[in-house]
FITI-79431 format. One record per residue: residue number from 1; residue in one letter; x, y, z of N, C-alpha, C in turn. Coordinates in Angstrom, 2 decimals, always signed. Example, Ala and Ser with C-alpha at 12.3 -4.5 7.8 and 13.67 -1.06 7.14 Angstrom:
2
PT   n res     npx     npy     npz    capx    capy    capz     cpx     cpy     cpz
PT   1   a  +13.19   -5.69   +7.80  +12.30   -4.50   +7.80  +13.20   -3.30   +7.80
PT   2   s  +12.85   -2.25   +7.08  +13.67   -1.06   +7.14  +12.90   +0.03   +7.87
This chain:
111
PT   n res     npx     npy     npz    capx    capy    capz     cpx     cpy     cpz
PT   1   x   +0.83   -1.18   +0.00   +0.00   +0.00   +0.00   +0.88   +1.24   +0.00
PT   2   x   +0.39   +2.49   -0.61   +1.02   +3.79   -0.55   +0.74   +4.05   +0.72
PT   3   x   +1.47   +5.60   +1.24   +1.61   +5.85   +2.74   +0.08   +6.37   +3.16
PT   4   x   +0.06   +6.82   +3.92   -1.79   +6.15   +4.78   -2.26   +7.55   +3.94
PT   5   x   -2.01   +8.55   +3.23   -3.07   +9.18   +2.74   -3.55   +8.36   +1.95
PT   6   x   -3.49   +7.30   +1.27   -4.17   +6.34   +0.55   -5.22   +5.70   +1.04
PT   7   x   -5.21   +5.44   +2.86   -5.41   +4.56   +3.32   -6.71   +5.30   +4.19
PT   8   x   -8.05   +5.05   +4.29   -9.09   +5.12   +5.27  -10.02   +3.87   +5.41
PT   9   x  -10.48   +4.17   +7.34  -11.41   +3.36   +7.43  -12.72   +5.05   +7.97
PT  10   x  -13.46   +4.22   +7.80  -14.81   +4.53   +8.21  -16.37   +3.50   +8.58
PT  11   x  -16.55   +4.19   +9.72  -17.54   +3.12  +10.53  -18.78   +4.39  +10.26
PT  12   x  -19.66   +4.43   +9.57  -21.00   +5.10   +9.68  -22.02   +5.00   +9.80
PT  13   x  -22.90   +5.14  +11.10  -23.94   +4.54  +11.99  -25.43   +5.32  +11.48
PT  14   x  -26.14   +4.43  +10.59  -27.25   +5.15  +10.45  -28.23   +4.14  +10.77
PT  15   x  -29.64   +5.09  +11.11  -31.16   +4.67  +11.73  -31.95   +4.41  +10.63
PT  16   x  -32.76   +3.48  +10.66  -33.64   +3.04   +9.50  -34.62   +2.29  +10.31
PT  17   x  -35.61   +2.45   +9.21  -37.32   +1.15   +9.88  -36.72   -0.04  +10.72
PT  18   x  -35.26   -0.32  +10.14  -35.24   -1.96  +10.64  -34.27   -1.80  +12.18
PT  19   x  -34.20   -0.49  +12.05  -33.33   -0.42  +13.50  -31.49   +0.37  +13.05
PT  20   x  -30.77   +0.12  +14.00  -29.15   +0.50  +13.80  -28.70   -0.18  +12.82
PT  21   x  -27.71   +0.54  +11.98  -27.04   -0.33  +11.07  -25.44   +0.45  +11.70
PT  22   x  -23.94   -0.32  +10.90  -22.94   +0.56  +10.95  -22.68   +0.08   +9.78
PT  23   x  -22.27   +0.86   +8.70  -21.87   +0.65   +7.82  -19.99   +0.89   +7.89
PT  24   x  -19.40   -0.26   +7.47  -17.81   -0.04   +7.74  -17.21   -0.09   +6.53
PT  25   x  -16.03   +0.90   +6.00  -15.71   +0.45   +4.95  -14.08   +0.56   +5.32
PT  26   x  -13.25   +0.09   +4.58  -11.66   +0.08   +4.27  -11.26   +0.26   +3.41
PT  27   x  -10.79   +1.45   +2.75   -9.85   +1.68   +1.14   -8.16   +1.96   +1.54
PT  28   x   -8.00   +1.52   +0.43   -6.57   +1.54   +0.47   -6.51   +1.60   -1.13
PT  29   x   -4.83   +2.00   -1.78   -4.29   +1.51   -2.47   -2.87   +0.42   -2.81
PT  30   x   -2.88   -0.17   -3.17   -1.60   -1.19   -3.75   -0.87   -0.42   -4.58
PT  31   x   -0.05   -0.55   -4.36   +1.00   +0.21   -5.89   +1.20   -0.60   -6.88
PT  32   x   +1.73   -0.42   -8.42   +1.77   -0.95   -9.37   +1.05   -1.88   -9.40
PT  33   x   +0.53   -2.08  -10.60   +0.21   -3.92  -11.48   +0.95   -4.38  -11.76
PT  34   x   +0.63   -5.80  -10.74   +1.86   -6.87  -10.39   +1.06   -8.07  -10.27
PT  35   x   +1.89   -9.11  -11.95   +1.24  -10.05  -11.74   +1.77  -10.81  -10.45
PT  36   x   +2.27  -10.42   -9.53   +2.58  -11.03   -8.22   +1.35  -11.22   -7.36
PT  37   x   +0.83   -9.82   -7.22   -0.30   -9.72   -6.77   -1.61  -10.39   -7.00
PT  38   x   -1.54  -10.51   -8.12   -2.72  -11.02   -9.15   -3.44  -11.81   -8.01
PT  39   x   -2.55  -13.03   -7.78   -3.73  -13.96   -6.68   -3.85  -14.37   -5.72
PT  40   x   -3.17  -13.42   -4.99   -3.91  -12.77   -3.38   -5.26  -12.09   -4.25
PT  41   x   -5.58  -10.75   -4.72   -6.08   -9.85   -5.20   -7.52  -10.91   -5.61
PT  42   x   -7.06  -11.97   -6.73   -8.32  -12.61   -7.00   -9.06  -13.38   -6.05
PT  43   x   -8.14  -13.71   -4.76   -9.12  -14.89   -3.74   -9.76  -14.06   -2.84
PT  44   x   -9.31  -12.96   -2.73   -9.77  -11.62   -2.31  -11.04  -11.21   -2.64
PT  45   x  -10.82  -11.37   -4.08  -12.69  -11.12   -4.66  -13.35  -12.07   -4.35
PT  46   x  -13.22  -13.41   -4.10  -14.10  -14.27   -4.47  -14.18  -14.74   -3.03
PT  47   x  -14.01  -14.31   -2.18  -14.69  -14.30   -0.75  -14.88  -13.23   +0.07
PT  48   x  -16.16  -13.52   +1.57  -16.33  -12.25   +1.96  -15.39  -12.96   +3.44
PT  49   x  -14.76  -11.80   +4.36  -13.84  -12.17   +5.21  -14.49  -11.16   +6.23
PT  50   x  -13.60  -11.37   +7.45  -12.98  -10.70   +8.86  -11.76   -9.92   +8.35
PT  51   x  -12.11   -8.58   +9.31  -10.89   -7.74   +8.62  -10.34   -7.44   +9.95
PT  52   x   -9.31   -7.11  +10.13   -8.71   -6.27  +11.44   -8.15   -5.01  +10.97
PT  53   x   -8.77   -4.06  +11.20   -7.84   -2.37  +10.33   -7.64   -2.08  +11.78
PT  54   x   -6.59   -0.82  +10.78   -6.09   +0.55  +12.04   -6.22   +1.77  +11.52
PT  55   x   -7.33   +2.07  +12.48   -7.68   +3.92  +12.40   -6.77   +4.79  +12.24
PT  56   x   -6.96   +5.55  +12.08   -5.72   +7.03  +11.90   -5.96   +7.46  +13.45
PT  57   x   -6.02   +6.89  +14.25   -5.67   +7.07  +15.49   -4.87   +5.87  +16.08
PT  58   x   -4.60   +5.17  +15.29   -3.83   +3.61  +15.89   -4.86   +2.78  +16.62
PT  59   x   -6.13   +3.06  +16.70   -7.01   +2.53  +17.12   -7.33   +0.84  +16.33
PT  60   x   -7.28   -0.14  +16.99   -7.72   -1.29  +15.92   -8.83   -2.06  +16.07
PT  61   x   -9.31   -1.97  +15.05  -11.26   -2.87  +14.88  -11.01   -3.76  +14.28
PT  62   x  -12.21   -4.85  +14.84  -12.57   -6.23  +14.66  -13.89   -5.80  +13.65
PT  63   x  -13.51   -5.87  +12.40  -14.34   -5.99  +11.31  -15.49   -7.30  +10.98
PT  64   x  -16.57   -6.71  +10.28  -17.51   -8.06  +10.12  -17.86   -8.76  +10.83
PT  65   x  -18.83   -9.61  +10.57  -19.83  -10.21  +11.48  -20.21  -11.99  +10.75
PT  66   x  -20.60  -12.74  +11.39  -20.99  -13.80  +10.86  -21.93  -13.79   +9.77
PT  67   x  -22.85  -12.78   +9.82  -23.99  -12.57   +9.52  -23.54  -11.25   +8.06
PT  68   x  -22.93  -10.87   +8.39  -22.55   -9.79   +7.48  -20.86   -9.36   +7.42
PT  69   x  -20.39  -10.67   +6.65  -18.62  -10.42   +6.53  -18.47   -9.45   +5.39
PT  70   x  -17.09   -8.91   +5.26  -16.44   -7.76   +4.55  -16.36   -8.14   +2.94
PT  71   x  -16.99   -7.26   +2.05  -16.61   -8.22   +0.54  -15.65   -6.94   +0.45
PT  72   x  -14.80   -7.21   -0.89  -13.17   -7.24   -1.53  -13.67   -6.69   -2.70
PT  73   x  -13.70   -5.63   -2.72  -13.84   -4.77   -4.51  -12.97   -4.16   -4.68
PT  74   x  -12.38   -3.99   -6.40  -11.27   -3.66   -6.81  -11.27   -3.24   -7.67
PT  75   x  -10.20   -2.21   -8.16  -10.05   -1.31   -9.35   -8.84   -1.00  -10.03
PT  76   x   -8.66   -1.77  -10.73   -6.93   -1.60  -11.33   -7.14   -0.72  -12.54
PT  77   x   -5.78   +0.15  -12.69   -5.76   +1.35  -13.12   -3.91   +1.64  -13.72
PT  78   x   -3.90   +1.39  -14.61   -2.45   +1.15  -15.39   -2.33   +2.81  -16.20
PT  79   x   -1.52   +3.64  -15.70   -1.28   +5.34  -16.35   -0.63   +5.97  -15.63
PT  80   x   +0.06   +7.04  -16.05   +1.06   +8.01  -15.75   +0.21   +9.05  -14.69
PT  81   x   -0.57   +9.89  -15.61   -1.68  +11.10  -14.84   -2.10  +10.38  -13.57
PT  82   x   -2.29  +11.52  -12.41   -2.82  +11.58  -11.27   -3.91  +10.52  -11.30
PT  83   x   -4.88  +10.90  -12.04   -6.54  +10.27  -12.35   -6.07   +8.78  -12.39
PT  84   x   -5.12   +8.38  -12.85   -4.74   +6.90  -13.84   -3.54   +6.45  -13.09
PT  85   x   -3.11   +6.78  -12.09   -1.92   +5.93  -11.32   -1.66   +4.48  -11.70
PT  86   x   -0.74   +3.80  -11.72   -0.52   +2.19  -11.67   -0.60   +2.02  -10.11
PT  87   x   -1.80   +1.19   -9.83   -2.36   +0.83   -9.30   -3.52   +0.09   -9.15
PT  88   x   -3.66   -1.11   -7.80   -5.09   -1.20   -7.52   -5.52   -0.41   -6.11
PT  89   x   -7.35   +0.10   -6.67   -7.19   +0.54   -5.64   -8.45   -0.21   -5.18
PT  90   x   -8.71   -0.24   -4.14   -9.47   -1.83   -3.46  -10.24   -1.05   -2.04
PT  91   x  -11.31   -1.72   -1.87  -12.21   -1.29   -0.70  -13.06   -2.57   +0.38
PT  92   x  -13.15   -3.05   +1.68  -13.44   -3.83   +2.32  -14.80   -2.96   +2.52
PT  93   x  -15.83   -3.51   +2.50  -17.34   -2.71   +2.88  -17.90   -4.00   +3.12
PT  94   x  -18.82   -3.38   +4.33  -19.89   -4.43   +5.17  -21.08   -3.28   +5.46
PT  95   x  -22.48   -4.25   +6.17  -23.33   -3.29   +7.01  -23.47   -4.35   +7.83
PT  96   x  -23.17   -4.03   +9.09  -23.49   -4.81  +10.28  -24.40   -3.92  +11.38
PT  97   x  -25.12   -5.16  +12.23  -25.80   -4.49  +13.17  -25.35   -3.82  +14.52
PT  98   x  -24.21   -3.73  +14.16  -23.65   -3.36  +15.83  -22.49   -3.23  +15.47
PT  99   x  -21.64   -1.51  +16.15  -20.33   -1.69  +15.98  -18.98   -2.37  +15.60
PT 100   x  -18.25   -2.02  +15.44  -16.94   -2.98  +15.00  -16.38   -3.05  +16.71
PT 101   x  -15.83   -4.22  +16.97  -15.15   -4.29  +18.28  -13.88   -3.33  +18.29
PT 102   x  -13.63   -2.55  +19.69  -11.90   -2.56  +19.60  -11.43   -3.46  +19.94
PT 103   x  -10.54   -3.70  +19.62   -9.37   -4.88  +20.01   -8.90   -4.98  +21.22
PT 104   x   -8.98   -3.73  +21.70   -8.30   -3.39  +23.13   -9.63   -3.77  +24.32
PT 105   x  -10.51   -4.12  +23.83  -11.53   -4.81  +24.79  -11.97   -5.99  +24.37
PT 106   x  -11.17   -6.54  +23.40  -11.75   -7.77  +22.95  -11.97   -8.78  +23.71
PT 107   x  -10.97   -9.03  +25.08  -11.21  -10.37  +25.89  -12.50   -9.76  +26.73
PT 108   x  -13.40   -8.76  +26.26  -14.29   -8.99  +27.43  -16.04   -9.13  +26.84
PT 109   x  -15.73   -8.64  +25.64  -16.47   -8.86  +24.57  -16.60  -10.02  +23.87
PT 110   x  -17.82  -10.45  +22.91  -18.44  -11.83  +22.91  -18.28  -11.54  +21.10
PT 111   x  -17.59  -12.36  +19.91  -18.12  -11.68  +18.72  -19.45  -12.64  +18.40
């Protein structure tokens, strides 16, 4: 990944008919297209996972839920210009019913 201006999470808690949701997402970018990468990147797509990120506060969350794990979308982008970097750039998104854990209370918490 490029250095963390590349890099955000966001947890955003909205109210609806059916009750709390948090919607969590994770972007980042990878540098260059690399068939190295290629297949991590593809098993990546083709499942939904548990994520563990770190906030721009060093803060670290327990991503996803049984019920609602993280899917793996991606965008590769081969060019010189700003707009067109060589790169993928890739996003972890879920909606779960209840916060992401911190880590730092995890032994007291149930996932």
């Amino acid at each position: 990944m490029y250095a963390n201006d590349t890099y955000v999470y966001t947890e955003n808690k909205t109210t609806g008919d059916a009750g709390d949701s948090w919607e969590v997402t994770i972007e980042g970018v990878i540098p260059k297209l690399c068939g190295r990468n290629h297949p991590v990147i593809e098993e990546l797509e083709r499942g939904q996972w548990y994520v563990v990120a770190e906030d721009s506060n060093g803060e670290i969350h327990f991503c996803g839920q049984e019920e609602a794990l993280m899917i793996f979308d991606s965008t590769r982008t081969s060019g010189k210009g700003a707009a067109a970097r060589n790169e993928t750039s890739f996003s972890f998104s879920c909606i779960q019913d209840r916060p992401t854990i911190f880590l730092t209370d995890f032994e007291e918490m149930s996932l």
